[in-house]
C-alpha positions in Angstrom: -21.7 -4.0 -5.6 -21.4 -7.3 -7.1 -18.9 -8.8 -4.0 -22.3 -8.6 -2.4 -23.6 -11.3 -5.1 -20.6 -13.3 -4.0 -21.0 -13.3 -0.6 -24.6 -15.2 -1.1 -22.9 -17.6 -3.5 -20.8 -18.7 -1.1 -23.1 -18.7 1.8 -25.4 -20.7 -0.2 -23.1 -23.3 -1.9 -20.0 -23.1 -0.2 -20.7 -22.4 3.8 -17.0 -23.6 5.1 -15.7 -20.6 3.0 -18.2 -17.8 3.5 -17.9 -18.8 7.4 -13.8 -18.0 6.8 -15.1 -14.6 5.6 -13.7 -11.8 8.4 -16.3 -9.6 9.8 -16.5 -6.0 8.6 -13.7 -3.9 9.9 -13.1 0.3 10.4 -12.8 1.2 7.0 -12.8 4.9 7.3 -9.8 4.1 9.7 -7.7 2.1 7.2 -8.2 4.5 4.5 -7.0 7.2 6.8 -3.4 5.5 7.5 -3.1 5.0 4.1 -3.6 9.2 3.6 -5.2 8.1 0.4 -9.3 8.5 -0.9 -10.4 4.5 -2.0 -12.9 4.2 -4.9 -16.4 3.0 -3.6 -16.2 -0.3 -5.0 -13.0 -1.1 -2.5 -14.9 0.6 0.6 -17.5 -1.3 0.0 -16.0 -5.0 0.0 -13.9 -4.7 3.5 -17.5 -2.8 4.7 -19.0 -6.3 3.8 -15.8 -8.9 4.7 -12.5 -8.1 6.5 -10.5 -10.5 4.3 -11.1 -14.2 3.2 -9.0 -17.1 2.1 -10.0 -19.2 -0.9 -12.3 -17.0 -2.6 -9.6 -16.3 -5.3 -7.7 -19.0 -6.9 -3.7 -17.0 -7.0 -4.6 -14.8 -4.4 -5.6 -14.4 -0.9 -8.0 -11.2 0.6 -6.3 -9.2 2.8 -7.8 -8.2 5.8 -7.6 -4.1 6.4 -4.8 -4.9 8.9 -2.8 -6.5 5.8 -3.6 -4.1 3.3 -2.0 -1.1 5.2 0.7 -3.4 6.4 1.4 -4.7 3.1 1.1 -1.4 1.7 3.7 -0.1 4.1 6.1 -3.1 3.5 6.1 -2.5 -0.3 7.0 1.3 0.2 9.8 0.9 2.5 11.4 -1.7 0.0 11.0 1.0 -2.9 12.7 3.5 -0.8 16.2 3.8 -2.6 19.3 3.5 -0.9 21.3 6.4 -0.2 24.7 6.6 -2.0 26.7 7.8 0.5 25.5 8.6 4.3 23.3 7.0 7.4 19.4 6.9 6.9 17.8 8.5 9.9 14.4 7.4 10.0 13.6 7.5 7.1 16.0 10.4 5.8 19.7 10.6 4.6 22.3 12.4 6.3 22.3 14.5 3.4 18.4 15.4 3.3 18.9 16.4 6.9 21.4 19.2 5.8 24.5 17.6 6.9 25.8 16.1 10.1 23.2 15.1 12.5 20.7 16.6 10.4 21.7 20.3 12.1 22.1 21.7 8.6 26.1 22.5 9.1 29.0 20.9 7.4 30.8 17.8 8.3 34.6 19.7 8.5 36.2 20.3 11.4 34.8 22.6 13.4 36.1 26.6 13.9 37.7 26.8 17.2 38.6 29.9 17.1 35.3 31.5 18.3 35.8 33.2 22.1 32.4 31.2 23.2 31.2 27.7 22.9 27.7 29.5 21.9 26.8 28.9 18.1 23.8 29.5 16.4 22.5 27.1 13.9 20.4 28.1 10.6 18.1 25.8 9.8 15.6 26.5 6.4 11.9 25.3 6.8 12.8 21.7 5.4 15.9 20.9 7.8 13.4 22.6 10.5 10.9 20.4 10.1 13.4 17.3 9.2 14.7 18.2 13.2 11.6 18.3 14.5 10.6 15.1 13.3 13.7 13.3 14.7 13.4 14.4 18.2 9.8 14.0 18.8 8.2 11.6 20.8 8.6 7.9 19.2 5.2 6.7 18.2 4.3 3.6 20.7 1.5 1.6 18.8 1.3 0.5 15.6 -2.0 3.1 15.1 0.8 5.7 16.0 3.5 4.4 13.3 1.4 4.0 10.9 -0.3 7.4 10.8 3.0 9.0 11.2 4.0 7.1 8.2 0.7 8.4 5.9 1.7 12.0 7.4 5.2 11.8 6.0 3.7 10.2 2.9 1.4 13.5 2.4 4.1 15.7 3.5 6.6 14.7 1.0 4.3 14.2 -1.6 5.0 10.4 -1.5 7.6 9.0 0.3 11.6 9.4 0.5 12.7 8.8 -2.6 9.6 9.9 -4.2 11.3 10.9 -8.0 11.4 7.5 -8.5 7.4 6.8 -8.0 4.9 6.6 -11.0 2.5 9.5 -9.8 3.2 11.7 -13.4 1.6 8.1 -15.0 -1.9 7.9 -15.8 -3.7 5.0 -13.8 -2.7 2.0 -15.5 -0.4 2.6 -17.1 2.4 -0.3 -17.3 6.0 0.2 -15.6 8.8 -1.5 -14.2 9.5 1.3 -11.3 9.2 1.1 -7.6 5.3 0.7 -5.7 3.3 4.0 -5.4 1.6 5.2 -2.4 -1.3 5.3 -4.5 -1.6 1.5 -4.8 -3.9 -0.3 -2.5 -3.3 -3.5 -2.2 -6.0 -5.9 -1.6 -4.9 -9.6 -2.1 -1.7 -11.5 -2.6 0.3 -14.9 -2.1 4.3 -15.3 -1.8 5.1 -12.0 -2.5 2.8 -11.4 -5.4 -0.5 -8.7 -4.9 -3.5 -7.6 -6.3 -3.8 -3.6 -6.1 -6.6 -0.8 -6.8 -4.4 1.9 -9.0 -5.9 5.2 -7.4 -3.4 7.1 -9.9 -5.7 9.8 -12.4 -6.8 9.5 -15.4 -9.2 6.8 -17.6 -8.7 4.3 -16.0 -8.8 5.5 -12.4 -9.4 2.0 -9.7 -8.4 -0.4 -12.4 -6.7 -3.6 -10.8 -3.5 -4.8 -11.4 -1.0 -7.7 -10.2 2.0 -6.3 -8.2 4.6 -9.0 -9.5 7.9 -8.5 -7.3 9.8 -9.1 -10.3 7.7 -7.5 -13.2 6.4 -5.0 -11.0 3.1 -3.8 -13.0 4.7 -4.5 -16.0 1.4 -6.6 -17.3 -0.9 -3.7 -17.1 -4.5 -3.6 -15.7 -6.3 -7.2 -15.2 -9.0 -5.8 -14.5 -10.9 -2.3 -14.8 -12.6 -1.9 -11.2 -12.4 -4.1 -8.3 -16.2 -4.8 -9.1 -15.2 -5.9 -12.6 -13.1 -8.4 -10.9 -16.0 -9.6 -8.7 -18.5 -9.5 -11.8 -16.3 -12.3 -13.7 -15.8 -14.3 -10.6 -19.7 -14.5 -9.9 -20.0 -15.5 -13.6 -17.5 -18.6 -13.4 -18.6 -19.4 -9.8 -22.5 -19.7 -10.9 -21.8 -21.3 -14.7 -18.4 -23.3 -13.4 -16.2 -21.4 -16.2 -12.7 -20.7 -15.9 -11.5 -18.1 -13.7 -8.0 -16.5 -14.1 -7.1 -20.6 -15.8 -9.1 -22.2 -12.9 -12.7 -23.9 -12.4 -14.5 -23.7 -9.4 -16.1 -26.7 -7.2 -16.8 -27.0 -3.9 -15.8 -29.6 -1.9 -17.5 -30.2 1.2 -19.0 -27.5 1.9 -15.7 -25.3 0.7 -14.7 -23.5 -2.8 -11.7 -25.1 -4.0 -10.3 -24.4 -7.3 -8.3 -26.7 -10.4 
């Protein structure tokens, strides 16, 4: 992979920068709480650097730790609000089947039965809903966030999943909410870089989250290592990069 290229760059002409670079982290692990599959090109960069600052002139590299945070940040914001009802983690009142999430009406209750006894029928989904609410709380954030990927898998995205671009081919431009099958990899104020892990053509293409635009702009890029082969390029000729030219300054990559 070319980010290999860039890593010798930097160690070569710009040694305050590649000594910011993080070492390699537990990939396998991070791609796991995501409950995604990453292309090769992605594995490969955090198996070579856990994150660096200044390598890119808009954007900072996440370390692993940021990219599943960030990831997790972005798809509780694009979890829509309920119209009407609490949220129980994670769920309306109304997804739970009702009151409580027991699956029985909110009127007043029958009192004419000669027993306090009552049976409750729950379907599979309030079942599982129940089940879910009164297990044990997760207690580290390894815990939270594989529950979170579970739920993900389980629901075939995440509440509020109708309004998620999965039936879009990788890609493809939208104004909706983030997708579980974004990873993002760098960002600034807001802003992100993401691998689109969507089917189709274009399958690991990057693209800038924009928290206004969304991904209206389309792909920047098509693979991560495209990205990295246009960087090396400027960074060895001094060309523009993404509107910026590279110098180093002593002993660090700065950008103008």
């Amino acid at each position: 992979m070319t980010f290999s290229a860039v890593l010798e760059w930097c160690a070569l002409n710009a040694p305050v920068t590649f000594a910011g670079f993080g070492k390699p982290g537990d990939v396998v692990a991070a791609e796991q709480l995501t409950g995604t599959v990453w292309t090769d090109d992605l594995r490969a960069l955090y198996s070579q650097a856990n994150g660096c600052r200044g390598l890119l002139p808009w954007h900072e590299i996440f370390t692993l730790d940021e990219v599943v945070s960030t990831r997790a940040m972005q798809l509780e914001l694009a979890q829509p609000e309920p119209d009407d009802g609490e949220r129980y983690d994670g769920f309306t009142e109304q997804e739970l089947g009702g009151w409580d999430g027991l699956g029985v009406d909110n009127a007043a209750p029958d009192e004419s039965h000669e027993s306090d006894d009552f049976e409750v029928d729950l379907d599979s989904d309030n079942r599982a809903a129940l089940m879910q609410l009164f297990s044990p709380a997760p207690t580290t954030k390894e815990e939270v966030l594989l529950e979170q990927a579970a739920r993900q898998r389980a629901l075939g995205g995440y509440p509020g999943k109708n309004s998620e671009p999965v039936d879009l081919e990788a890609g493809s431009p939208f104004t909706g909410e983030f997708s579980p099958l974004f990873i993002p990899f760098a960002g600034l104020d807001g802003n992100c870089l993401f691998v689109d892990l969507r089917r189709g053509p274009q399958h690991g293409c990057v693209t800038e989250w924009d928290e206004v635009d969304a991904a209206y702009g389309g792909p920047r890029w098509l693979s991560l290592d495209a990205m990295f082969v246009e960087l090396l390029a400027a960074l060895r000729s001094g060309d523009e990069f993404e509107g910026h030219v590279p110098s180093v300054v002593r002993g660090e990559l700065a950008w103008e």
